[in-house]
N, C-alpha and C positions, 0 to 999 in steps of 0.2 A: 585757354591755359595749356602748357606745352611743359612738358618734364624735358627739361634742360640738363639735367646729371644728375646721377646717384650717389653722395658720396657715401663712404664706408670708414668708419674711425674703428678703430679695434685698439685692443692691449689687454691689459689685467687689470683687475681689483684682487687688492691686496687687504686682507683683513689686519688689525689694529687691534680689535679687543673682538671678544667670542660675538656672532652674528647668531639672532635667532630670528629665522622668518617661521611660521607657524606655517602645520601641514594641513590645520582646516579639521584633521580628526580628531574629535571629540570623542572617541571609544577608547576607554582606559584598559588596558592592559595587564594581566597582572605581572607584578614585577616591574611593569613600564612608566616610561614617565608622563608627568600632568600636562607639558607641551612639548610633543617631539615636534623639528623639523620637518618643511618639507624633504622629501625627499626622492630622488627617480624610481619609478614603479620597477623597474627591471633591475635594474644593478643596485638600488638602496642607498647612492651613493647624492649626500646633500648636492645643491643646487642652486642657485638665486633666480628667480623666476623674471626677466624681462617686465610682466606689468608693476613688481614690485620698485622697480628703479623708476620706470617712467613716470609713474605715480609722486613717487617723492619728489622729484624734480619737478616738476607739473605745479607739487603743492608749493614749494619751496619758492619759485619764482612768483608765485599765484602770491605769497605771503609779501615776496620783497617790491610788489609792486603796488601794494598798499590799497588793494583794491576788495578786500577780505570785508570791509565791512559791506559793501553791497552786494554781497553773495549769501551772506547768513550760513558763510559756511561751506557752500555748495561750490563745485568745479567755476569757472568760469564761464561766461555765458554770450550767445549774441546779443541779448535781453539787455545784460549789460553793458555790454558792446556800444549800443544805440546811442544808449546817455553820455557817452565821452569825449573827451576831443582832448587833441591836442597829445603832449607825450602819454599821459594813461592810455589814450585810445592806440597811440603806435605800438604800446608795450603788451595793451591787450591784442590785440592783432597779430601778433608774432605767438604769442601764446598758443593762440587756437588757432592758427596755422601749424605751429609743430604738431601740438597735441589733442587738437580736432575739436569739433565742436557735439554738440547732443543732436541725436540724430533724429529730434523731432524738432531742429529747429533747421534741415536741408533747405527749405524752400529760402530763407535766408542769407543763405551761404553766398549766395550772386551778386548782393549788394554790396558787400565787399568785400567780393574777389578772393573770398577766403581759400574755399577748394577742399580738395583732402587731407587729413594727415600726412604732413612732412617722416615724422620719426616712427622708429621702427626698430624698440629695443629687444635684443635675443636672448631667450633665455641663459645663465652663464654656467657653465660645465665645470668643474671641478680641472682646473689647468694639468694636462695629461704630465711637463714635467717635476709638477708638483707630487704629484701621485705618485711619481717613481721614487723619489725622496721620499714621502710619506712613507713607502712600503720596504723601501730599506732598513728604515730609520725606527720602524714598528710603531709612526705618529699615529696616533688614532683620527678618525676622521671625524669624528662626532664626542663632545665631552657633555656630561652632566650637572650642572649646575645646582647646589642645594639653596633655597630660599627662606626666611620663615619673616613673622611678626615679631616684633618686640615691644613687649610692654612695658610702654613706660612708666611705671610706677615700679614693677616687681621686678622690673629688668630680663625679665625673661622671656624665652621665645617661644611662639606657636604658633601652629596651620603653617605647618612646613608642606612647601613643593617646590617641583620638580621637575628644570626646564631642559631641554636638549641645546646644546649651541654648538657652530663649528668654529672651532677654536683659533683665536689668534695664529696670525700669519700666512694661515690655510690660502690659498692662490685661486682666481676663479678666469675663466677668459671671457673678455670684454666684447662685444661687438653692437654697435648701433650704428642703423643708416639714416642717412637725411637726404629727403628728394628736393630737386631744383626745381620748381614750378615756373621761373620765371627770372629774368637778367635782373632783378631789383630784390632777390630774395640773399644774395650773398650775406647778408647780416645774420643771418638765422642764426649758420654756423656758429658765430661768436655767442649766440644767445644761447643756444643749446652748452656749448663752454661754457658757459656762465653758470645753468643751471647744475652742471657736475663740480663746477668749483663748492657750489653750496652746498653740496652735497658731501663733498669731501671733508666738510667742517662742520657736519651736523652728523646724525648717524643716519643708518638702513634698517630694517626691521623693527623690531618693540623693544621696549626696553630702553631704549636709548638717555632715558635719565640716568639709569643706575651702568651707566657703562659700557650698551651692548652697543653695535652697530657701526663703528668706528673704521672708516675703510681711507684706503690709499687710490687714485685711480694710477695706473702705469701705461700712458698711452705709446702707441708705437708705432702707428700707423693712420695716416699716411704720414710721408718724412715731413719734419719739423714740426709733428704735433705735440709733441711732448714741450718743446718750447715754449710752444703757444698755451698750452694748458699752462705752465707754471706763471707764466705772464699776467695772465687771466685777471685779474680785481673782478672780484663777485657784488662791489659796493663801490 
């Protein structure tokens, strides 16, 4: 197996409705909210964390390739793998090749010709000329969302909380790579499109029933990507 080229897609993600990825701290604050974002340890300034895109996409395709029920749930597998043939087995194959397989199934990985992780998504930075805007314009980077219960009988509400989100249209910069392992691996690409188109029409973070998550991808790089993304049929 021979790495044949690295390609490098970049652009933005564009928010659509308030994104809330969770920072994992469960210490309440007083005055503070019941889920703040993540956020960078140094500047404070929100963030989209790379395993949380490649994750959704991962799952996303995982789902549209109707292969859910013999996982009970669980990532994809060689286990799986085994029992398949035909287009499930091509579909599963491209999967765990982008997005790798369990690392206690290596000895595996030979039989076919799997290798390493193709993809290699970056965590995404808050787009610096968004920020200059934001800070002209006195946008906040971070808004609070209020929640509660309603009950259905009394009509009334309670167990109010209190989420962090970054609000609609906020800008993030995009970048993921995809390695060439091989002159029969060109489809990837289109697959890995495929899995941001799904993603474009589903959400990112929690929430995403009640509205949160909601993004645009703005690709830019390399030339005539943005064409090809809009092209794209995810179905």
């Amino acid at each position: 197996m021979e790495l044949k080229n690295i390609r490098e897609i970049k652009g933005k993600i564009i928010l659509r409705s308030g994104l809330h990825i969770g920072s994992g701290d469960m210490e309440m604050q007083i005055g503070g909210t019941d889920n703040p974002v993540i956020k960078h340890p140094h500047t404070q300034e929100p963030y989209i964390p790379g395993s949380s895109i490649k994750g959704k996409v991962r799952a996303l395709l995982e789902m549209r390739s109707g292969l859910m029920d013999k996982t009970e749930g669980n990532p994809l597998s060689i286990k799986v793998l085994k029992g398949l043939s035909g287009e499930k087995k091509a579909e599963c194959e491209k999967i765990l090749k982008l997005f790798g397989a369990s690392g206690a199934e290596v000895e595996d990985m030979d039989e076919f010709n799997l290798g390493p992780t193709r993809v290699a998504f970056a965590d995404c930075a808050l787009d610096d000329e968004w920020k200059k805007k934001a800070s002209k314009n006195f946008l906040p980077l971070i808004e609070v969302k209020s929640e509660n219960t309603i009950n259905r009988i009394k009509g009334t509400a309670y167990n109010p909380r209190f989420t962090e989100r970054v609000p609609a249209d906020a800008e993030f910069e995009f970048c993921v790579t995809l390695k060439q392992l091989g002159e029969d691996e060109n489809d990837l690409e289109a697959f890995l499109l495929e899995g941001l188109k799904l993603l474009s029409v589903d959400y990112l973070g929690g929430s995403g029933s009640r509205g949160y998550g909601r993004i645009h991808f703005d690709l830019q790089e390399p030339k005539g990507i943005a064409e090809r993304f809009k092209n794209i049929k995810a179905f």
